[in-house]
Structures are given as structure tokens and as C-alpha cells.
N, C-alpha and C positions, 0 to 999 in steps of 0.2 A: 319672553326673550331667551330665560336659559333653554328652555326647548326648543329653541330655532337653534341655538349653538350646538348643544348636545346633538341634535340631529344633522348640524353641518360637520363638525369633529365624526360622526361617523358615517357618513358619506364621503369622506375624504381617508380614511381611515380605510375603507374597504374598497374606493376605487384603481388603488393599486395593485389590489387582488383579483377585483374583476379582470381591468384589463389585460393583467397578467395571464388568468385564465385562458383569456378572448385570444392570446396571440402565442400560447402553446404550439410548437413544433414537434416535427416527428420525424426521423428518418430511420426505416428499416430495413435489413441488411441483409441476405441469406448466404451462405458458402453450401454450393452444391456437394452432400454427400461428405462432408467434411469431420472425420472420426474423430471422438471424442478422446480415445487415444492418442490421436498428435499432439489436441489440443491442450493435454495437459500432462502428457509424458514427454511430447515431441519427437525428434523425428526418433524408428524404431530400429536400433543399432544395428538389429541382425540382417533387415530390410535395407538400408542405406549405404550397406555395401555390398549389396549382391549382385554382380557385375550384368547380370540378368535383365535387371529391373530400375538399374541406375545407371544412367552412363560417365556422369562426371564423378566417378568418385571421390577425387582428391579433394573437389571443390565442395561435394556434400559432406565430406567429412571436416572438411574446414569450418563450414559455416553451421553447420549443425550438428553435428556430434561433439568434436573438440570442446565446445561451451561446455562450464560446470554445470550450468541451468538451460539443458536442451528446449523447454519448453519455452523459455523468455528468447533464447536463440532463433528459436520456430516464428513464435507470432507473440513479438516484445508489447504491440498495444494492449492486443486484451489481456495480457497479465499485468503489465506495468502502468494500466492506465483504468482500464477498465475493471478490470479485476479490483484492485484500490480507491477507486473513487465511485465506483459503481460495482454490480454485481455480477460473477460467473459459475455457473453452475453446472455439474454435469460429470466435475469430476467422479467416479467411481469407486476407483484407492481410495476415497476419504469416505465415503458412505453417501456421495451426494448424486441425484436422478436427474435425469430429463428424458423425457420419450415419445415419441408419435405415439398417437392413441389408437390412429388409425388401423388393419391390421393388413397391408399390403408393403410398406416401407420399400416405399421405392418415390417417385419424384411429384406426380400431378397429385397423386393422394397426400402426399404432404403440403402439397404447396396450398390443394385446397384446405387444407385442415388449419396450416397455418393463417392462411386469410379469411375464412367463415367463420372460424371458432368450433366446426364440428368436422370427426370423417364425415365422408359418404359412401357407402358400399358401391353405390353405382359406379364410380370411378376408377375402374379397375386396371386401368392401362395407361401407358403414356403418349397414345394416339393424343393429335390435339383438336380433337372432340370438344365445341364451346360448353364450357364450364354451365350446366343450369343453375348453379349457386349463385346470391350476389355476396361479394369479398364487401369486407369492412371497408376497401377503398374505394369499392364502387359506390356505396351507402355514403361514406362521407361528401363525396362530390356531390352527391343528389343533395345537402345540408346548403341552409345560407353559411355563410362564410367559409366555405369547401370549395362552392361550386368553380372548376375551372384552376383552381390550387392545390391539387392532387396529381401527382405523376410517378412514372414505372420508368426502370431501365434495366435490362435482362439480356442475357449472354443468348440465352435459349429460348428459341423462337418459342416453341410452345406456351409462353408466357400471353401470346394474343389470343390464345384456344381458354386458358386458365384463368384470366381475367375476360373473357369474353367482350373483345372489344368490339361486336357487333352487336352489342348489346348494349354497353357501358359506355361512357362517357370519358372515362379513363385516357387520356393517352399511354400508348401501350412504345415504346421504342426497344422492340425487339430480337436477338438474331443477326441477321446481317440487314435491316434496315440501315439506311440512309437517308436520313429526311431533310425537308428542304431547309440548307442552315441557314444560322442566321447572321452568320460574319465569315472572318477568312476564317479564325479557326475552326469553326462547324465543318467547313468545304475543305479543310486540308484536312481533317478526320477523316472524311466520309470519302475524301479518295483512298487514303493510308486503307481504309477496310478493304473499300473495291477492291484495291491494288494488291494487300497479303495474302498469304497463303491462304486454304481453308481446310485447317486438318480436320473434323469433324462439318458433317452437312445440317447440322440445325442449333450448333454452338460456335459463337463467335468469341475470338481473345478478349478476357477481360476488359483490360486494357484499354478497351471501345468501349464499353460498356462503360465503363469508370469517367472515362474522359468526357463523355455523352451527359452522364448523368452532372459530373462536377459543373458543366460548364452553365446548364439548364440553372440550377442550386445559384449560381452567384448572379447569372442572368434576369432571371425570373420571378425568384424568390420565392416557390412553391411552400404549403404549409406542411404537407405530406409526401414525402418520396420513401418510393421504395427501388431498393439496387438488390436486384440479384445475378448472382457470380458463378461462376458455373465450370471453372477448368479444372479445380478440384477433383469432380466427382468424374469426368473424363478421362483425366490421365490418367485417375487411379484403374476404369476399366479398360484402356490402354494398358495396362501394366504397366506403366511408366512411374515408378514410386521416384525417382530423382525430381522430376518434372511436378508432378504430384507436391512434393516440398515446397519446391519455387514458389507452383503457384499458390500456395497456403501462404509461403510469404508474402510475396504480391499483395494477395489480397490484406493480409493484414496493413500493409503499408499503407494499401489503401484507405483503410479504416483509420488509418493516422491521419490521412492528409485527408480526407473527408471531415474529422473531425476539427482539426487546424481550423479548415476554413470556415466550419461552424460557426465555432467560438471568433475565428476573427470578423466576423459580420456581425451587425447591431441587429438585423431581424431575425438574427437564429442564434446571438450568444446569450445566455443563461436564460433560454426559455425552450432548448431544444431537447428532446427524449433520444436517444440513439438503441436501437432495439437488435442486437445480431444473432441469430441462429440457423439451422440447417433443416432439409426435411427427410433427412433419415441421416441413421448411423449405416458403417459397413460393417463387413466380418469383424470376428473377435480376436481372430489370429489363432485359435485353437486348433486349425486346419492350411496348409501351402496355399499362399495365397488366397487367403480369407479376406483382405486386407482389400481386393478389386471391386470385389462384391458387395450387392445388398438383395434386399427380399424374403420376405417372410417364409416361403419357400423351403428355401436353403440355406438363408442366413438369420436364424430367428435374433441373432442378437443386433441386428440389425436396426432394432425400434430404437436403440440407445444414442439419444445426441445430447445437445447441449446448446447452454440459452445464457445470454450474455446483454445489461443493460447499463446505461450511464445517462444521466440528467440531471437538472436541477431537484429533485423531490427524490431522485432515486437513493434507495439506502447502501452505505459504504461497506466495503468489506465481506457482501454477503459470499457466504459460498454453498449453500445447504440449506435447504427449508425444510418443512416438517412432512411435507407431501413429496412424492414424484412430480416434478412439473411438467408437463404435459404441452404437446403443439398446440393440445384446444384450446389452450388459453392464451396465448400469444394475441391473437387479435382484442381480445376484452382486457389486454396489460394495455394497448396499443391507443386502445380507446383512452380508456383510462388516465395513461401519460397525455393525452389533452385533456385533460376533464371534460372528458362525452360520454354521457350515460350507456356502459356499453350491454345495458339493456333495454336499451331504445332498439337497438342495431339489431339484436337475438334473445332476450332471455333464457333460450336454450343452449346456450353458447359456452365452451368452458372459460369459468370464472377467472376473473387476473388474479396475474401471480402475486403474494405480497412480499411488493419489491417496493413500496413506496413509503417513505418517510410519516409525510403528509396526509396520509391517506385512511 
């Protein structure tokens, strides 16, 4: 009899754990081209007012320079939320790395690096060429309890060439799709897109992309989504450094109210990983408008970004590890943060970062 208790005390004792495990979430995040310099200097004084490359000045200098803490003025979540309750890395001023491994530093090579867990030389353009790699997010849908609760949502069409959704099982909602919605506000989105401008031909406004993604999230209730953003790294080669600001804010904001509604949901509060990073850096500013640019080319420092995590297990405070951290590893962090062996997925794959408490 004590060994039926003993054995029932710990069966009850560890099914809290399991199912804990079993019902881990993920949502990851990318800002296209997103320097690691804003993100932890903020906006660049000498930049933000050059009548050139900004138009509203008075307004950028209000909202971004005027602050004593330009960088919390720039993107307030991941310092004041993320940063503190979770981990940012990347700053530079303090001794701390982050970098593509790959050695092209420009968009599809990172993206794929980011979701395989390795480069690939082969991918040497940002033609959208179907990706021959499978992403950790096509791998986790092929999983039971994946299948079908995996989804994407991308500014930039090339997202369906990089996830290879003729290959993949993935829903891909990329660009300027408009898919068939599922209430009024899917159908008044999807006109609002039809109907705006289209400054760039294979990036759509955030904006879409966010609203798309958020509404899927509360609708649906997917275990894995991934949002990627993308007017960052456009305006910046627009010249447009005022614009460039905005939308860094934007996006952050985004990231606020992404996470809000996280946390205010029962299927995604204190079991959700939140993973943000970018797949390259731009110039270093050592050169006129360094700052638009990337590419290994001509902007070698260009490999330099920056990796940003919040969750239940994740470790507080962190701002610096003992390695460079590397995009190869983002996908096997990713795994990870659901406790999935993310050497089922790759063994070849760069290792997770150690970001985890628990772990």
C-alpha cells in the first residue's frame, strides 16, 4: 500500500510538469535589418536631424532624441520589459555579441539560418528561389501535436520561396496576400491592404502583417507563430532614417501588444516563449550613410545583430554570454523553449543559447 501512494504522490507530483511541457508556446519575432545600434543607443543624433534623411524633424527630435534614455524612447518593450524580465543581447558598448554566421548578411541567408539552425552557401540571393532546407517550423508541423498549429505571418513576400510552401505544410500569409477571412474584421483588413498605397513591390506595411497575425493568435490559438516585419530594413534603404524610427517604434509597440495579449489568454499566459531578433546588421556608420546598407561586400560589419527572449523559464537580466551568439542557434533556442529535442530536428544545427533557467 505505501507503494501505490508513493507512486500515486509522484505521478501527481510530476503531471503538472508534463503537461506543462505538452502545452509550451512559442511566438517568434523578426525586425527586418534592424541595427543593433538603435536598439541600444537609439535613435542617432547626428542622423535624426539631417534634413536629408528625415522629414519631420521637430517631431523626431521630440520623440526621440529630447528623452534622457533615447534607447527606452526608441523601443520602451524590449528594454523595459524584455530586457528585465527576460534577456537582450547584442549590445556592443558593453562587450556583448550577436551575429549571423552566415557569410552573405543580407535577408534569405539569414532568414534561412535563422529557421534551419545552419547557413547555406547555396543561398546566395534574395531571389525567391524555394528554400531546399526544411525550417524547424516545417519539421515541427510534420510532429503530433504541431500538426496544423504552426503559422507565419511576413511583410515580405519572399517569406513563401523561404519557407517553401510548396513543399511545406506551413501556412505561409505573406506580402500582399489576402486570404479568405474569417469575420468582418479579416474582410475590412484585407480591403484596407487592397485599397493602400504600395510603397515598395514585395513589402507590405507592417501594420497588415501585425493585425493578420494578432487576430489568427486570439482566433485560433496556434502553438507556434512566427511574425516577421520588414519596414525597418526598407526605409532604411530608402534613405528614409525619420521613417526608419517610426517604424522601429511600430514595431516595438507591436511587441507590447503581442505580448499583452499573450499573457491575457489562458492558452498562451505563463507557458509562452517570446524569441525577437533580425537577420543581419547594417553599416557601422564609420562611412556617409552606412547606416542604409548591408552586405558582406561592403558592409563587413554588417554580421552584427542582436537576439532578445522573455518566458516562463527564460533567465532575468541577462545581457551578455560567454560566446558570440550566433543566428545558428536561434532555431535549437526555439526548439528548446518547448522542450523538443532540438536534435531530433538537426544535430548539426547551432546549439541553444543558454537563456534558460531550467534548463
Amino acid at each position: 500500500m505505501k507503494i501505490l501512494m508513493t507512486l500515486a504522490v509522484a505521478l501527481s507530483l510530476a503531471a503538472p510538469s508534463a503537461r506543462a511541457a505538452e502545452d509550451r508556446r512559442l511566438v517568434l519575432v523578426t525586425l527586418d535589418g534592424m541595427r543593433w545600434q538603435e536598439v541600444f543607443r537609439g535613435a542617432d543624433p547626428a542622423l535624426a536631424v539631417d534634413p536629408a534623411i528625415v522629414e519631420d524633424r521637430p517631431g523626431i527630435k521630440a520623440a526621440f532624441l529630447d528623452p534622457a534614455d533615447r534607447k527606452r524612447a526608441l523601443t520602451p518593450f524590449l528594454h523595459e520589459v524584455m530586457a528585465t524580465q527576460g534577456v537582450l543581447i547584442g549590445d556592443r558598448d558593453l562587450g556583448s555579441c550577436a551575429r549571423v554566421t552566415n557569410d552573405k548578411f543580407f535577408s534569405y541567408p539569414g532568414y534561412n539560418e535563422i529557421l534551419t539552425g545552419r547557413p547555406d552557401p547555396r543561398i546566395a540571393s534574395n531571389d525567391p528561389v524555394p528554400n531546399p532546407n526544411v525550417s524547424f517550423l516545417e519539421w515541427l508541423d510534420g510532429r503530433p501535436g504541431y500538426r496544423g498549429k504552426v503559422a507565419v505571418f511576413a511583410s515580405w513576400s519572399v517569406f513563401t520561396a523561404i519557407l517553401n510552401t510548396g513543399r511545406s505544410r506551413v501556412p505561409v500569409n505573406a506580402g500582399f496576400m489576402t486570404p479568405k477571412p474569417h469575420g468582418a474584421f479579416e474582410a475590412a483588413l484585407g480591403r484596407l491592404q487592397d485599397q493602400s498605397p504600395r510603397i515598395w513591390s514585395t513589402v507590405r506595411f507592417d501594420a497588415f502583417t501585425h493585425n493578420y497575425a494578432l487576430e489568427a493568435i486570439r482566433r485560433d490559438r496556434p502553438k507556434v507563430v512566427y511574425i516577421a516585419y520588414g519596414e525597418t530594413d526598407d526605409f532604411a534603404h530608402d534613405g528614409q532614417y525619420g521613417h526608419m524610427l517610426e517604424a522601429a517604434h511600430r514595431a516595438d509597440g507591436f511587441l507590447r501588444e503581442l505580448w499583452t495579449t499573450l499573457q491575457a489568454d489562458k492558452a498562451y499566459a505563463g507557458k509562452t516563449t517570446l524569441i525577437v531578433t533580425t537577420d543581419h546588421g547594417r553599416g557601422d556608420g564609420s562611412r556617409p550613410n552606412d547606416w542604409k546598407g548591408h552586405g558582406a561586400v561592403i558592409w563587413p560589419a554588417s554580421d552584427q545583430t542582436w537576439f532578445a527572449a522573455i518566458g516562463p523559464d527564460v533567465k532575468k537580466g541577462v545581457t551578455k554570454l560567454d560566446q558570440c551568439a550566433g543566428a545558428n542557434q536561434v532555431a535549437a533556442t526555439a526548439l528548446q523553449a518547448l522542450d523538443v529535442d532540438w536534435k531530433a530536428f538537426d544535430p548539426q544545427a547551432g546549439t541553444p543559447l543558454p537563456i534558460f533557467a531550467l534548463r
